[in-house]
C-alpha positions as CSV (number, residue, x, y, z in Angstrom):
1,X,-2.3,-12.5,16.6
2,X,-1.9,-8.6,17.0
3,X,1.8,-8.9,17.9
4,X,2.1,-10.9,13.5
5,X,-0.7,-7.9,12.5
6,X,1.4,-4.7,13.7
7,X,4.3,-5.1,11.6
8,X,2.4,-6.6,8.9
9,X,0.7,-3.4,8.8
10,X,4.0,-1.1,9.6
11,X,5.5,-3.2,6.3
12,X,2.4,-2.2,4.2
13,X,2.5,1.4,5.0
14,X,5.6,1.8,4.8
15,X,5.6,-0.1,1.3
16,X,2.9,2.6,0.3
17,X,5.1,5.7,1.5
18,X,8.0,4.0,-0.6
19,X,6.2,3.2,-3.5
20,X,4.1,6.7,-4.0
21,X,7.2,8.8,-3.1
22,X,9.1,6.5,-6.1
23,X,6.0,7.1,-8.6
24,X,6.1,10.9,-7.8
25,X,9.8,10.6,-8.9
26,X,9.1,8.6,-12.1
27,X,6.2,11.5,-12.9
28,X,8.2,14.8,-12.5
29,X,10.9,12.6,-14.3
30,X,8.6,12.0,-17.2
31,X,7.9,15.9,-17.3
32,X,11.8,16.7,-16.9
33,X,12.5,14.7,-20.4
34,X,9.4,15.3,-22.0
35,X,10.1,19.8,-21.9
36,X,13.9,19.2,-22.2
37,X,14.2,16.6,-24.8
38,X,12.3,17.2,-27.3
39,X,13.6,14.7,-29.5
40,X,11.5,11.9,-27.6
41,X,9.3,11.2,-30.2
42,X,5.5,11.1,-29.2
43,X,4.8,7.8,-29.0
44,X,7.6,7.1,-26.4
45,X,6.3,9.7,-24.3
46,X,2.8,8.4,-24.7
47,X,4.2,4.9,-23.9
48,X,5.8,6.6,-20.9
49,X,2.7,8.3,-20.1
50,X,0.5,5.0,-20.3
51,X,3.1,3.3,-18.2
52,X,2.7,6.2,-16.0
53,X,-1.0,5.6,-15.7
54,X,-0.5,1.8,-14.9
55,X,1.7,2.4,-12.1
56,X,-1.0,4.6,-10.8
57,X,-3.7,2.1,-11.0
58,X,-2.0,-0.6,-9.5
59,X,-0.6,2.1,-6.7
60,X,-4.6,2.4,-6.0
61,X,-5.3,-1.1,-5.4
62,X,-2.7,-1.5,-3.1
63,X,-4.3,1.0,-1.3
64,X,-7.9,-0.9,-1.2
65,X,-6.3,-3.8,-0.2
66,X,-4.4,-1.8,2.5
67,X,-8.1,-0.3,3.6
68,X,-9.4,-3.6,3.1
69,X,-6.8,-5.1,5.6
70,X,-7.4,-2.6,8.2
71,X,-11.2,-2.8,8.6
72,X,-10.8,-6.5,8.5
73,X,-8.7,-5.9,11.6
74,X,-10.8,-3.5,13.4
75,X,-13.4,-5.7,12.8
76,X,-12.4,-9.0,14.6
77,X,-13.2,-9.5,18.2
78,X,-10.7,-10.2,21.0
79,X,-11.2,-14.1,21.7
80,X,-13.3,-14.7,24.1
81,X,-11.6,-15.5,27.7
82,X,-12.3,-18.8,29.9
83,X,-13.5,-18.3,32.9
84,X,-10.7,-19.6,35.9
85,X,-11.8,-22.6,37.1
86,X,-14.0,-22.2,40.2
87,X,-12.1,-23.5,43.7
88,X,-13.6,-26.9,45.3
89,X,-13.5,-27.1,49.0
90,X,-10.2,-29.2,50.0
């Protein structure tokens, strides 16, 4: 089971990295057009801005589920092992 786990995990993070480096983008974006356009009426920018917000919330719950994943994880138990067989007289 670890060997499906580990890249399930890599995926995840790296799904995180990718995802909070593209809302960064989309936020200094946001601020770029909102001081250098000022024709973008106020409600589009607080459209934007809500959009904004909604990316960031759903950006949080992938991180709880992330958490949530890896305690699961750390949590189970190794299987337990059977004992070799013991060796009869021949």
């Amino acid at each position: 089971m670890g060997h499906i786990v580990l890249p399930f995990i890599e995926a995840v993070v790296g799904f995180m990295v990718i995802a909070g480096t593209a809302e960064r983008a989309v936020s200094l974006w946001l601020r770029y057009r909102a001081q250098n356009h000022p024709e973008l009426g106020t409600a589009a920018l607080e459209d934007l801005r809500a959009e904004n917000a909604e990316l960031r919330m759903r950006m949080a719950e992938v991180e709880e589920r992330l958490d949530f994943v890896e305690r699961r994880i750390a949590q189970e138990q190794p299987p337990p092992r059977l004992q070799p067989p013991e060796r009869t007289p021949v």
